[in-house]
CHARMM-style PDB file with segment names, atoms N, HN, CA, C and O in Angstrom:
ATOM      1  N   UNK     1      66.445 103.847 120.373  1.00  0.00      PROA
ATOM      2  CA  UNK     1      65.029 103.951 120.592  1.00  0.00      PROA
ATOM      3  C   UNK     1      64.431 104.784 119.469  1.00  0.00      PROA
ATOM      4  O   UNK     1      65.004 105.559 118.703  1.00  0.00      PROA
ATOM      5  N   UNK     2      63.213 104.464 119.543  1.00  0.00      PROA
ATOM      6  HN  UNK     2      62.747 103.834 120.165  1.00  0.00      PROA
ATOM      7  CA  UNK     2      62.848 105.416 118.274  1.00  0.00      PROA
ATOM      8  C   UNK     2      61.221 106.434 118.700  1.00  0.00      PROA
ATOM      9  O   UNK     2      60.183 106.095 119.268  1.00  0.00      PROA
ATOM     10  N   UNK     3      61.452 107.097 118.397  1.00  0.00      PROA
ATOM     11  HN  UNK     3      62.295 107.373 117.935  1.00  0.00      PROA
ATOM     12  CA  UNK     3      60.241 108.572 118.669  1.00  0.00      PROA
ATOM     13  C   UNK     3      59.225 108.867 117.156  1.00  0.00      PROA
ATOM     14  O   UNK     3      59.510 109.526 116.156  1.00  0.00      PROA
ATOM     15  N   UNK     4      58.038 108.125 117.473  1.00  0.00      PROA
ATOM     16  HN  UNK     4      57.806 107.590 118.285  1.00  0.00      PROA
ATOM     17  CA  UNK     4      56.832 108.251 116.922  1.00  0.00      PROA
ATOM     18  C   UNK     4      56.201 109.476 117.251  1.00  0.00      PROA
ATOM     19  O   UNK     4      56.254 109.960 118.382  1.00  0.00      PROA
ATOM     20  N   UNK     5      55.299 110.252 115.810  1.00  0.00      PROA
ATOM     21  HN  UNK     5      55.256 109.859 114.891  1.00  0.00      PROA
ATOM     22  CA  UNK     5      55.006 111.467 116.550  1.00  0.00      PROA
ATOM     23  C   UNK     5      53.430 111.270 115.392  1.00  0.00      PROA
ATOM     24  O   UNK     5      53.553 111.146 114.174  1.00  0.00      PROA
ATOM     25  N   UNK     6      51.861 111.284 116.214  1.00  0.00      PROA
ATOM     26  HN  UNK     6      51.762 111.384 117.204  1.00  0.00      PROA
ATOM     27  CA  UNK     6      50.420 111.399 115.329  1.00  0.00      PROA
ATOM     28  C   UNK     6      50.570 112.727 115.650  1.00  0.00      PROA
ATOM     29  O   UNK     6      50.713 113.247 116.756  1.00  0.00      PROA
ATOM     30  N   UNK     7      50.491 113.480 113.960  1.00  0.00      PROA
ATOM     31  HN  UNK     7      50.374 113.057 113.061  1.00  0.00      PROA
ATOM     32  CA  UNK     7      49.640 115.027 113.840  1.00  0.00      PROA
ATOM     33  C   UNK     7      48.356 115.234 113.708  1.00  0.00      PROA
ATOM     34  O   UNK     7      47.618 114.427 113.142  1.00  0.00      PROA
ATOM     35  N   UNK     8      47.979 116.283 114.193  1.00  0.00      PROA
ATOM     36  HN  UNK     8      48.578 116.938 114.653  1.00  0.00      PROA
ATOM     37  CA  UNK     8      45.897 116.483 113.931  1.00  0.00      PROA
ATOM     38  C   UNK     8      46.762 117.696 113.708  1.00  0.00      PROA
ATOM     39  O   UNK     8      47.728 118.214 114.268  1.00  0.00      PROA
ATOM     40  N   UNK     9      45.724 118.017 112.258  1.00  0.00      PROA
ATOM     41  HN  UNK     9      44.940 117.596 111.803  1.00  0.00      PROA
ATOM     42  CA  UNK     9      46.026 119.315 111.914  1.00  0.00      PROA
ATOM     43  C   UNK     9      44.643 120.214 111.821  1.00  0.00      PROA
ATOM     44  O   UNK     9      43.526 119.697 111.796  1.00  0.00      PROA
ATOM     45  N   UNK    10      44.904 121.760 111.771  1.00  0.00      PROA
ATOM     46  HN  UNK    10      45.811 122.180 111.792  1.00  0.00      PROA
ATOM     47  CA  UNK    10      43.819 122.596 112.150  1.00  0.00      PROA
ATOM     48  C   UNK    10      43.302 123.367 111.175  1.00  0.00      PROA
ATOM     49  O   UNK    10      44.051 124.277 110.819  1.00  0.00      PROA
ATOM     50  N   UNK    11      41.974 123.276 110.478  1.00  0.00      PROA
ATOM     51  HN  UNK    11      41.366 122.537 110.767  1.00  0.00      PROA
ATOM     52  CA  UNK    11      41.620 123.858 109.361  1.00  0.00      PROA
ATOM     53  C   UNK    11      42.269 125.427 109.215  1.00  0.00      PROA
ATOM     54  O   UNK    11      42.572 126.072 108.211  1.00  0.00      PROA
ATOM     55  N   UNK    12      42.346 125.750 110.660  1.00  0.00      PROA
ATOM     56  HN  UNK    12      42.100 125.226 111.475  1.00  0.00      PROA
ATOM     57  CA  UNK    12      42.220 127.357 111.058  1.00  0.00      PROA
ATOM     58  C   UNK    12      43.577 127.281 111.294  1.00  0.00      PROA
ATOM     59  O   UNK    12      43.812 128.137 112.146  1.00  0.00      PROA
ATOM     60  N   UNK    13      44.987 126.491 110.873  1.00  0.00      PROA
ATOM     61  HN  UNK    13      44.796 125.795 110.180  1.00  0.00      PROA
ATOM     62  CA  UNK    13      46.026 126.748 111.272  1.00  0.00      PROA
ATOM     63  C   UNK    13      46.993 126.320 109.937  1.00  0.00      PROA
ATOM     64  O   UNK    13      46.571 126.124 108.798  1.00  0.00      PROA
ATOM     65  N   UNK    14      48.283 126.237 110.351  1.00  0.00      PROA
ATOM     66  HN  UNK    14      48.626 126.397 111.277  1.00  0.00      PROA
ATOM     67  CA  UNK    14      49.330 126.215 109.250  1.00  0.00      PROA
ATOM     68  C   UNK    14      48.880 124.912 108.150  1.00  0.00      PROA
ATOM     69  O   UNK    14      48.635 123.727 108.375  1.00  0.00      PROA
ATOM     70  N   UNK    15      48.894 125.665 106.956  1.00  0.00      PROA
ATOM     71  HN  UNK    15      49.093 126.628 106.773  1.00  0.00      PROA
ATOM     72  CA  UNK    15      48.468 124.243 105.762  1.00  0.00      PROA
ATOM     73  C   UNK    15      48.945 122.973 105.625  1.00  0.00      PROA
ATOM     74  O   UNK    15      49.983 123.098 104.976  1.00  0.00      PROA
ATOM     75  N   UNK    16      48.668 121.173 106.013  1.00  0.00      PROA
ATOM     76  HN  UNK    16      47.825 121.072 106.540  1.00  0.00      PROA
ATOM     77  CA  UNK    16      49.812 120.675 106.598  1.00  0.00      PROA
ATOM     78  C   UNK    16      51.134 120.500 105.578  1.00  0.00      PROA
ATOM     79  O   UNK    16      52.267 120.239 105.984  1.00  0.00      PROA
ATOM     80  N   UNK    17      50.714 120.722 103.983  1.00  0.00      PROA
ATOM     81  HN  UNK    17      49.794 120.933 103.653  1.00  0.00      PROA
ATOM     82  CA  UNK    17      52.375 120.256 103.403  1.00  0.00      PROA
ATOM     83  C   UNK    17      53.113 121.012 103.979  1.00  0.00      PROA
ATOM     84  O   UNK    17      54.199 120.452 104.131  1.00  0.00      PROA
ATOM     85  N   UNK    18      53.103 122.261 104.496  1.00  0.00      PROA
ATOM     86  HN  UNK    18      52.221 122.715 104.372  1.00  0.00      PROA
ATOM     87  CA  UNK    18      53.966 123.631 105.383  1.00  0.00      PROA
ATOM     88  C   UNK    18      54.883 122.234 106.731  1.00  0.00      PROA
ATOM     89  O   UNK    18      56.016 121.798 106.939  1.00  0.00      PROA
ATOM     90  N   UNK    19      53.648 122.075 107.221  1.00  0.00      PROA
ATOM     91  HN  UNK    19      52.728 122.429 107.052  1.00  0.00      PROA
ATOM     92  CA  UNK    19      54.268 121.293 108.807  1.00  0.00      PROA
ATOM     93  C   UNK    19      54.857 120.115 108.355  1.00  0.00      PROA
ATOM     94  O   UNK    19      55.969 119.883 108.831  1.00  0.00      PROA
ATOM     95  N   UNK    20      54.363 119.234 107.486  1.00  0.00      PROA
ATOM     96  HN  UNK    20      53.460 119.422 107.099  1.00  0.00      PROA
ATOM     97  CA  UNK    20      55.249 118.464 106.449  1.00  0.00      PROA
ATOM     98  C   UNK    20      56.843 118.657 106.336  1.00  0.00      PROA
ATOM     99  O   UNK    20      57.944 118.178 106.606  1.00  0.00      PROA
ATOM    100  N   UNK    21      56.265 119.532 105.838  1.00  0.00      PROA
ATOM    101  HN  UNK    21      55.371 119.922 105.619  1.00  0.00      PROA
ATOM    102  CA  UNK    21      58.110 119.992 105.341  1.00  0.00      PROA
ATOM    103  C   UNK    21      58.647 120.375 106.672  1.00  0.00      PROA
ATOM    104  O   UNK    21      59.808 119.967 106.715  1.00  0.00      PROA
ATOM    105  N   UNK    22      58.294 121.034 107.886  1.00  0.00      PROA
ATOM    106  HN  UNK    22      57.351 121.366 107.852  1.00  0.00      PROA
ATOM    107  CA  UNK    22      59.538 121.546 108.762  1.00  0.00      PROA
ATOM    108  C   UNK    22      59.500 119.671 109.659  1.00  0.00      PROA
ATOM    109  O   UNK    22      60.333 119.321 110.496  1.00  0.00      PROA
ATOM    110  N   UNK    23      58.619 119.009 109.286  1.00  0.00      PROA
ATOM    111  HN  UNK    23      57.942 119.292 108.606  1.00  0.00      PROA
ATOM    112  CA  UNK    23      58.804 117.856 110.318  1.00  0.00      PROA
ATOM    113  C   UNK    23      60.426 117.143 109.588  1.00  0.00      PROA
ATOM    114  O   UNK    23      61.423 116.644 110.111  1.00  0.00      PROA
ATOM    115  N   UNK    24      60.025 117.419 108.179  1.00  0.00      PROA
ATOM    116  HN  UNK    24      59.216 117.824 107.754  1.00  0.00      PROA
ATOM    117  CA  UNK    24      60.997 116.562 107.261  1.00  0.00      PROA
ATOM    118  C   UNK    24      62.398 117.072 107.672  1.00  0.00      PROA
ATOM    119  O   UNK    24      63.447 116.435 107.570  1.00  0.00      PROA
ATOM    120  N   UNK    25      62.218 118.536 108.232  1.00  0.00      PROA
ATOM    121  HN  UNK    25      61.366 119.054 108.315  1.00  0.00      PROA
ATOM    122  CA  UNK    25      63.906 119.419 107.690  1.00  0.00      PROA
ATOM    123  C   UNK    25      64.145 119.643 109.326  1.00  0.00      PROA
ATOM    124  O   UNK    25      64.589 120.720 109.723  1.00  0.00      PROA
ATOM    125  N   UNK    26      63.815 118.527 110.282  1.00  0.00      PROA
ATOM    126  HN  UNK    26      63.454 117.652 109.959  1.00  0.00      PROA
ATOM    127  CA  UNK    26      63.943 118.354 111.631  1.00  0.00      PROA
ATOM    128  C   UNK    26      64.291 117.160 111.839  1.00  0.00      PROA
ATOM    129  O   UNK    26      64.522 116.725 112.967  1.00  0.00      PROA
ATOM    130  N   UNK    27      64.391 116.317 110.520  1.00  0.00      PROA
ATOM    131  HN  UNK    27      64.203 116.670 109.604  1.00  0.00      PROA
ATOM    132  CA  UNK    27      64.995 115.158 110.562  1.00  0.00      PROA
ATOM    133  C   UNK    27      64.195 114.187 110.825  1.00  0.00      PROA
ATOM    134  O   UNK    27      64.764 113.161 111.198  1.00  0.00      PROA
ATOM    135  N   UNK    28      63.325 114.160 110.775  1.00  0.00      PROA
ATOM    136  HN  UNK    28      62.863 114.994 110.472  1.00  0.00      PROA
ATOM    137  CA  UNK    28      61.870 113.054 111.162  1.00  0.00      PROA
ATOM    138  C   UNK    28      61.209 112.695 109.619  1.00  0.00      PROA
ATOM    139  O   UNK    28      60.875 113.489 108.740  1.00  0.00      PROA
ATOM    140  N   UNK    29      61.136 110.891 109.627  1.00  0.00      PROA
ATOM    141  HN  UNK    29      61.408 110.246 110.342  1.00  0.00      PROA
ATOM    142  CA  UNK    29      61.311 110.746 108.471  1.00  0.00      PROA
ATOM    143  C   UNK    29      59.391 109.997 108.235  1.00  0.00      PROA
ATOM    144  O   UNK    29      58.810 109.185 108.955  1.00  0.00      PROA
ATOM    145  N   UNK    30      59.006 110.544 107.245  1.00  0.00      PROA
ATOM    146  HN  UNK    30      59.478 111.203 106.661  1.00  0.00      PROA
ATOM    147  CA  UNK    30      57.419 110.212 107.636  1.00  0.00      PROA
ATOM    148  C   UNK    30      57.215 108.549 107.413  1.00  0.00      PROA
ATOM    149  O   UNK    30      57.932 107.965 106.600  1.00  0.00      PROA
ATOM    150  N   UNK    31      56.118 107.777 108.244  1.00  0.00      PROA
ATOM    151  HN  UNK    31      55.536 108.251 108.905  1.00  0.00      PROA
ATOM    152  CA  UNK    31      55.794 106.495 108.090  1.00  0.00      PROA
ATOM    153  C   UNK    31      54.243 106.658 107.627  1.00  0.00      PROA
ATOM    154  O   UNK    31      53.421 107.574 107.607  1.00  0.00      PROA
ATOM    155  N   UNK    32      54.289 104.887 107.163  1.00  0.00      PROA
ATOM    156  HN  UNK    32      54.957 104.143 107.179  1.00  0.00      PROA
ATOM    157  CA  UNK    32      52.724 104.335 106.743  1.00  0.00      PROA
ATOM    158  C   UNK    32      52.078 103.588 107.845  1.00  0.00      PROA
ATOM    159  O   UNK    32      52.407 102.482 108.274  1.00  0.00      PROA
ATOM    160  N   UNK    33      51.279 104.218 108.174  1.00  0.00      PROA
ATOM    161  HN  UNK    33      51.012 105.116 107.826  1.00  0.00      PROA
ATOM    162  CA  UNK    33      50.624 103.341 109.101  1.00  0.00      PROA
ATOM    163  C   UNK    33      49.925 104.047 110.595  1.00  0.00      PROA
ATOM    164  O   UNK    33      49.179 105.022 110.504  1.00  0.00      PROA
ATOM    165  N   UNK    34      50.179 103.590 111.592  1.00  0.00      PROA
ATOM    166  HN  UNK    34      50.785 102.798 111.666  1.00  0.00      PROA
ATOM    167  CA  UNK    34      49.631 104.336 112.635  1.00  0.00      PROA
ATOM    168  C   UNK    34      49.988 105.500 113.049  1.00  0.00      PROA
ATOM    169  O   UNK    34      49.225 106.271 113.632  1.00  0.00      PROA
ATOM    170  N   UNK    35      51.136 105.723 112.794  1.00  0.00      PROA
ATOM    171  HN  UNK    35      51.756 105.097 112.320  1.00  0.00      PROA
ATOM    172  CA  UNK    35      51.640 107.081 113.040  1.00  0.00      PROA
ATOM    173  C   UNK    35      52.228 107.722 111.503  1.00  0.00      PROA
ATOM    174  O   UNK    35      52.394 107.133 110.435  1.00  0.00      PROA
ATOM    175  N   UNK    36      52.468 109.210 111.887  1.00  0.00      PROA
ATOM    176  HN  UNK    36      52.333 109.688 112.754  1.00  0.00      PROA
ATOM    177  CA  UNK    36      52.938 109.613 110.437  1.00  0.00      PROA
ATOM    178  C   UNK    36      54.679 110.170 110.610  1.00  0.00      PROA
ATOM    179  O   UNK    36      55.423 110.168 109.629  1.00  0.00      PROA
ATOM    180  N   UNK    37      55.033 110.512 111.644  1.00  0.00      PROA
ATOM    181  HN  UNK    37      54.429 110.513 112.441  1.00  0.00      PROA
ATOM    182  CA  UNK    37      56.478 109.990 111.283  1.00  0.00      PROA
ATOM    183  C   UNK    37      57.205 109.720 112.364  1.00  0.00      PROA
ATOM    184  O   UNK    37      56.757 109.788 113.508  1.00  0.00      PROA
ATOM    185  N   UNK    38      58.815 109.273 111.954  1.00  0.00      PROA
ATOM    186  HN  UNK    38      59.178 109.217 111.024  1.00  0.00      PROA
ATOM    187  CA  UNK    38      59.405 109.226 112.938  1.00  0.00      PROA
ATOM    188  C   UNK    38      60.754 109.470 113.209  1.00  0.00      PROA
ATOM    189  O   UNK    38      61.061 110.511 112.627  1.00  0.00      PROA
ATOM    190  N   UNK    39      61.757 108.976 113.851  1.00  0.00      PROA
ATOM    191  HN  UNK    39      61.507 108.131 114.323  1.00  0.00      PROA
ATOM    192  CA  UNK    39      62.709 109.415 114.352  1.00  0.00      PROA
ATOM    193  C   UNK    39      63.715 108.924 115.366  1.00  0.00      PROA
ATOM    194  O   UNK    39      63.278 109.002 116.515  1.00  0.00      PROA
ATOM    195  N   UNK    40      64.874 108.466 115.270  1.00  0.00      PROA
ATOM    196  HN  UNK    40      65.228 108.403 114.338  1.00  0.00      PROA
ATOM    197  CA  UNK    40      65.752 107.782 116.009  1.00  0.00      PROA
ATOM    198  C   UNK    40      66.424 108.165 117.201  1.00  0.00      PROA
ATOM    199  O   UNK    40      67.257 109.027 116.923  1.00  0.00      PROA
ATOM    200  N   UNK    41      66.412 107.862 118.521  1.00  0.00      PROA
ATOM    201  HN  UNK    41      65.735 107.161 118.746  1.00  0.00      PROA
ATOM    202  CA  UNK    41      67.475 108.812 119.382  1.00  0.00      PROA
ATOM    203  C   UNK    41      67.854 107.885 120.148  1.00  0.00      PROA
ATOM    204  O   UNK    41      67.475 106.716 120.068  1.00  0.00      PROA
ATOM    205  N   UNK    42      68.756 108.404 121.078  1.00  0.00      PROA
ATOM    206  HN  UNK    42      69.064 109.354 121.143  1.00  0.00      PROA
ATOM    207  CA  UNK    42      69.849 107.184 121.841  1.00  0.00      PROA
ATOM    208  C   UNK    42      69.552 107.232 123.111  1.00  0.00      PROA
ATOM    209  O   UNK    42      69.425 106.155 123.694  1.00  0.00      PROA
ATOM    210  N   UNK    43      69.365 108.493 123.861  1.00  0.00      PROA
ATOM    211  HN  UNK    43      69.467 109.368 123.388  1.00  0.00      PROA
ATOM    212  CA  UNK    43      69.365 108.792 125.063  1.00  0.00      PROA
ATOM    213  C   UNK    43      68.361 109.600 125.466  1.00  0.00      PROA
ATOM    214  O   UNK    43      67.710 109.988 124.495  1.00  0.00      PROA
ATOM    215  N   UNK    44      67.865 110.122 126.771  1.00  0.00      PROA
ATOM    216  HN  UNK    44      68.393 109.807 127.559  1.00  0.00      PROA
ATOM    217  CA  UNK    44      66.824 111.380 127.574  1.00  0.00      PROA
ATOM    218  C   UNK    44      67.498 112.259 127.112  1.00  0.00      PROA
ATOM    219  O   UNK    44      66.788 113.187 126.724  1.00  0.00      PROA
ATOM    220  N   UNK    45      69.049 112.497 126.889  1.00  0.00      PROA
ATOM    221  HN  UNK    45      69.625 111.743 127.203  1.00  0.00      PROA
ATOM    222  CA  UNK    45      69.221 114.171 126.804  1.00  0.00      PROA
ATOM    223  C   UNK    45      68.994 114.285 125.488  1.00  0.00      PROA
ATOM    224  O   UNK    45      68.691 115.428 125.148  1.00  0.00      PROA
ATOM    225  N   UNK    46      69.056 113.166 124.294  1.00  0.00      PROA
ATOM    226  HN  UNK    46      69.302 112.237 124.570  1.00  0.00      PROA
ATOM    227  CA  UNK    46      68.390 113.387 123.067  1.00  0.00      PROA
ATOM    228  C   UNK    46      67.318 113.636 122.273  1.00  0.00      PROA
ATOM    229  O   UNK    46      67.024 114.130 121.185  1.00  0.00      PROA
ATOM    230  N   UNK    47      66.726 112.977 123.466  1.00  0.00      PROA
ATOM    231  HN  UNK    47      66.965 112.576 124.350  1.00  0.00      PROA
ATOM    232  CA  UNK    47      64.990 113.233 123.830  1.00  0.00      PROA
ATOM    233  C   UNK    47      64.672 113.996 123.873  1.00  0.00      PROA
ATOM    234  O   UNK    47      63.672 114.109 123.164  1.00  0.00      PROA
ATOM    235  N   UNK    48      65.107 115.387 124.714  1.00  0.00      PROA
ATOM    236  HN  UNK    48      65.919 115.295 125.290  1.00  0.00      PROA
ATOM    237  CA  UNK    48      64.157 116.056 125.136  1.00  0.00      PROA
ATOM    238  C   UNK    48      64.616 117.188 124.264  1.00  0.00      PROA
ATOM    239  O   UNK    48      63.838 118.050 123.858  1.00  0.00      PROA
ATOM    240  N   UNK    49      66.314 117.159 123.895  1.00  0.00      PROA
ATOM    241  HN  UNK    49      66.947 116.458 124.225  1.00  0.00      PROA
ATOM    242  CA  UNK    49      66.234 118.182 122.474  1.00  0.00      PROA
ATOM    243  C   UNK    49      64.861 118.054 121.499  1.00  0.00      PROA
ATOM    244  O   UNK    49      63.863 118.739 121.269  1.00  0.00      PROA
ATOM    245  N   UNK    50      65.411 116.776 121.070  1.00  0.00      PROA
ATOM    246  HN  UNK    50      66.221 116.219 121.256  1.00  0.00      PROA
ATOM    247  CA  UNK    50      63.693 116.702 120.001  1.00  0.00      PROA
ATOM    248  C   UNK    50      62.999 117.177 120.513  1.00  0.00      PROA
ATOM    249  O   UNK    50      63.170 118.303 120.046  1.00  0.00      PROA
ATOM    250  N   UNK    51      62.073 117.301 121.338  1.00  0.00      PROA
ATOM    251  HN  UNK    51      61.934 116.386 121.717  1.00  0.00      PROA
ATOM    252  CA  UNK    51      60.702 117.441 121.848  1.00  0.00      PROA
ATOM    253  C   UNK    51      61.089 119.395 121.698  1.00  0.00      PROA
ATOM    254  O   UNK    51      60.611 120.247 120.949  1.00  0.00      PROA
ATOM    255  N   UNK    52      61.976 119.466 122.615  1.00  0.00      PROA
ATOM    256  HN  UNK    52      62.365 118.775 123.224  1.00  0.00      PROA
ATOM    257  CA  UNK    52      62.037 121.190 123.017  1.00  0.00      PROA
ATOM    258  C   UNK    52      62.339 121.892 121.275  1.00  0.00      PROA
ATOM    259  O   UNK    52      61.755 122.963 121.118  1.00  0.00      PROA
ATOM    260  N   UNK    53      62.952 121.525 120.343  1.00  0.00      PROA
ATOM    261  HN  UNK    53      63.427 120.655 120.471  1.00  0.00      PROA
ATOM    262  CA  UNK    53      62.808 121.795 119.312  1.00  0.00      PROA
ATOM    263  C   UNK    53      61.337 121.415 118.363  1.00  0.00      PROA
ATOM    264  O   UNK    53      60.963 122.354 117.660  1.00  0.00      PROA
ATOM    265  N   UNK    54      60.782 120.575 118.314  1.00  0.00      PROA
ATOM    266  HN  UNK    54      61.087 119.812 118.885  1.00  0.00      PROA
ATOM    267  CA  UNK    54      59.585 120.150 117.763  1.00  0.00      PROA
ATOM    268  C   UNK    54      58.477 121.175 118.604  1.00  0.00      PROA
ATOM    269  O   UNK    54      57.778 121.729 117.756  1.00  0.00      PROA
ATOM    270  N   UNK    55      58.160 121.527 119.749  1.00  0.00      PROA
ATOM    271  HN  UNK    55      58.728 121.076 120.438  1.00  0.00      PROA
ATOM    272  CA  UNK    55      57.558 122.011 120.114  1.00  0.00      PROA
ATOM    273  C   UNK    55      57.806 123.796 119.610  1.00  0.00      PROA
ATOM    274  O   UNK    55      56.891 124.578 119.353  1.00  0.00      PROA
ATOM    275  N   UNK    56      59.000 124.045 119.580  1.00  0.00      PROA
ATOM    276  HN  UNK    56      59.743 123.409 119.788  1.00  0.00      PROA
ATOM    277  CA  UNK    56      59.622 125.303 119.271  1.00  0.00      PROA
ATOM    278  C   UNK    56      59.048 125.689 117.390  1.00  0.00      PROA
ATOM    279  O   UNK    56      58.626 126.754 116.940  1.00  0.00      PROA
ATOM    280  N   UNK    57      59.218 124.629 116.822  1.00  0.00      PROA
ATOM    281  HN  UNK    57      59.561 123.764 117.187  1.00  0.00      PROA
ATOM    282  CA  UNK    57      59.028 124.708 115.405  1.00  0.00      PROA
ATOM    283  C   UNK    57      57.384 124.796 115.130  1.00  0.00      PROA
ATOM    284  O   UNK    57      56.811 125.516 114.312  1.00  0.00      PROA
ATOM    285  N   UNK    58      56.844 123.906 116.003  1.00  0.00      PROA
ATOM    286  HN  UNK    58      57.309 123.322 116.667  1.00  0.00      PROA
ATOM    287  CA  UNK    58      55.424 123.573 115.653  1.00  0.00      PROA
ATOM    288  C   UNK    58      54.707 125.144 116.561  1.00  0.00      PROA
ATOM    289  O   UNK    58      53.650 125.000 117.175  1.00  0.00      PROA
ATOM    290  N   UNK    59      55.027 125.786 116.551  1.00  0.00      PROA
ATOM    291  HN  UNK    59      55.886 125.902 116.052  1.00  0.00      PROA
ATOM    292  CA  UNK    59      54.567 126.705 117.325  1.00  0.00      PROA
ATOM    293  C   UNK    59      54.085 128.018 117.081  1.00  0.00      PROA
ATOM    294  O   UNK    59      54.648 129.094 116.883  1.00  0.00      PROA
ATOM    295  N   UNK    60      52.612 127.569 117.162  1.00  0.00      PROA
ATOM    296  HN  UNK    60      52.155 126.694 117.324  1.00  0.00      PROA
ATOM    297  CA  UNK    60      52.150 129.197 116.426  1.00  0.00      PROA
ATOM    298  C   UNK    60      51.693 128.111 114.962  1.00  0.00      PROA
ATOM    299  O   UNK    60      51.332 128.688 113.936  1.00  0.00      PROA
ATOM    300  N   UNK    61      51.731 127.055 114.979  1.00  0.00      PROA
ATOM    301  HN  UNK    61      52.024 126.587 115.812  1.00  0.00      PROA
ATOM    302  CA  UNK    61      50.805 126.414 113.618  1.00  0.00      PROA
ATOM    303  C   UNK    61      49.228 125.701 113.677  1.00  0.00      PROA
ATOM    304  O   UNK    61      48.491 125.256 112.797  1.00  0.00      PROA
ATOM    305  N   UNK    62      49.078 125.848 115.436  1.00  0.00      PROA
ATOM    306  HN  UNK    62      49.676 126.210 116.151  1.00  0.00      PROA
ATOM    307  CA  UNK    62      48.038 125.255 115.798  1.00  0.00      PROA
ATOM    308  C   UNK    62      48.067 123.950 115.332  1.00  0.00      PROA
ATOM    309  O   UNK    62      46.903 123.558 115.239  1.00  0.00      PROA
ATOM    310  N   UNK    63      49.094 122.842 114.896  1.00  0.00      PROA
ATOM    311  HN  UNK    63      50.039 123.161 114.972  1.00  0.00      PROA
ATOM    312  CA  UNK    63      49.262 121.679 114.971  1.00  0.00      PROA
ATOM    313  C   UNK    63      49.472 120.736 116.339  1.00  0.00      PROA
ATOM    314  O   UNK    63      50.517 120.584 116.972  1.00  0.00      PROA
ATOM    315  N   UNK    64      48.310 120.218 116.569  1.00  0.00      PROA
ATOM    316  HN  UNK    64      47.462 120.342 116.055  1.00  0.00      PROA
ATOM    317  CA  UNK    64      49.038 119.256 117.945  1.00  0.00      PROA
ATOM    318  C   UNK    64      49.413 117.998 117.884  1.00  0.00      PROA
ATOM    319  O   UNK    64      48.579 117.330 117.274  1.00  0.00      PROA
ATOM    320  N   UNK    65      50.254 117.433 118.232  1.00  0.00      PROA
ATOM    321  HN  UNK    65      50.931 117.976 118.728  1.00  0.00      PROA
ATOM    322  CA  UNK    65      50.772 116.249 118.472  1.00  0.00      PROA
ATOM    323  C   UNK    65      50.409 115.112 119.496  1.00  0.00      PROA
ATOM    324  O   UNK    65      49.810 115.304 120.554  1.00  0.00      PROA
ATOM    325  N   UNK    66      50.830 113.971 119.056  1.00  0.00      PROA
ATOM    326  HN  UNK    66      51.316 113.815 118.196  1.00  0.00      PROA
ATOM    327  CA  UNK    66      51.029 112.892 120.427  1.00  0.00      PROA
ATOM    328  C   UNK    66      52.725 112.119 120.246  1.00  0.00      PROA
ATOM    329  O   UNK    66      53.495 111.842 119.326  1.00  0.00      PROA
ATOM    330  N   UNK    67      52.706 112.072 120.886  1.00  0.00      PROA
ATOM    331  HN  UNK    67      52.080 112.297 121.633  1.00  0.00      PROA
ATOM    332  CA  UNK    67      54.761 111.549 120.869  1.00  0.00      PROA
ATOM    333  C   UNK    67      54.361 109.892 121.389  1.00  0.00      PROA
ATOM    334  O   UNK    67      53.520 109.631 122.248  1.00  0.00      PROA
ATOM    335  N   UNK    68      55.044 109.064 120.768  1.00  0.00      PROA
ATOM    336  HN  UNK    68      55.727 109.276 120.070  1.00  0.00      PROA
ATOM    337  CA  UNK    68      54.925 107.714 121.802  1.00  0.00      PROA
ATOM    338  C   UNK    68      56.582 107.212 121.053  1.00  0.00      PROA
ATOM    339  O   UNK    68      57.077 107.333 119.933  1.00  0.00      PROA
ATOM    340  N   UNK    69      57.057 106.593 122.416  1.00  0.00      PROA
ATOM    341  HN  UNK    69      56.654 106.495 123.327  1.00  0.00      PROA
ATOM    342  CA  UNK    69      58.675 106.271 122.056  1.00  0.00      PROA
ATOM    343  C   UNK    69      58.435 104.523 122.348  1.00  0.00      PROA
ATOM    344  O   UNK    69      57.527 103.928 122.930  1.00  0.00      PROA
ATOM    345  N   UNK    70      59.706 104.024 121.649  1.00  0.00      PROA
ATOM    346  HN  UNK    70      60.443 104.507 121.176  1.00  0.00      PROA
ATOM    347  CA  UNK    70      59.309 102.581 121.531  1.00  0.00      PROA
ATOM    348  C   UNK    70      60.703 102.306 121.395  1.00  0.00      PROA
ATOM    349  O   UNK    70      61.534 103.067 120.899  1.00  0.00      PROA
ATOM    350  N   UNK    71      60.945 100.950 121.959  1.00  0.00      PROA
ATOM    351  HN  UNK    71      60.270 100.332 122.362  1.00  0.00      PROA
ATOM    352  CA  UNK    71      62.412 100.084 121.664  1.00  0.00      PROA
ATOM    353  C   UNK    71      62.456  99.940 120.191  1.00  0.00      PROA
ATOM    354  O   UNK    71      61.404  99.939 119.551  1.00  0.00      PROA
ATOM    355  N   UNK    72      63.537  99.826 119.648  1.00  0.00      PROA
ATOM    356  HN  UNK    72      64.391  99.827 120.167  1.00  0.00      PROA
ATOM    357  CA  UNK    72      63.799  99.434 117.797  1.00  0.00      PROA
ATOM    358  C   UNK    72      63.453  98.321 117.979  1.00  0.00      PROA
ATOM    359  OT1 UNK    72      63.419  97.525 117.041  1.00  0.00      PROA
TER     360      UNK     72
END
């Protein structure tokens, strides 16, 4: 399955090449198009690592997210 993630970023928060880079060095690889990046996983318990780490990283950057997961 694969894990799509849209950023809105915050004038008043972390600069985005900053969130850029920790999305990149979290293993999420950026796309063209409706969303800006993404990411492969197999299972819920893989799932929710991502998320509980992505939320952990993004934190304190005033970056918010939307997550949408999709069949390959």
């Amino acid at each position: 399955m694969k894990l799509y993630i849209e950023l809105y970023f915050s004038s008043e928060g972390t600069p985005a090449e900053v969130v850029i880079k920790k999305m990149k060095n979290m293993g999420f690889e950026p796309v063209v198009g409706q969303y800006d990046f993404a990411k492969n996983y197999n299972n819920s318990d893989e799932y929710a690592n991502i998320v509980k780490t992505l939320s952990g990283k993004l934190e304190g950057t005033k970056t918010r997210y939307r997550l949408i997961t999709r069949k390959k």
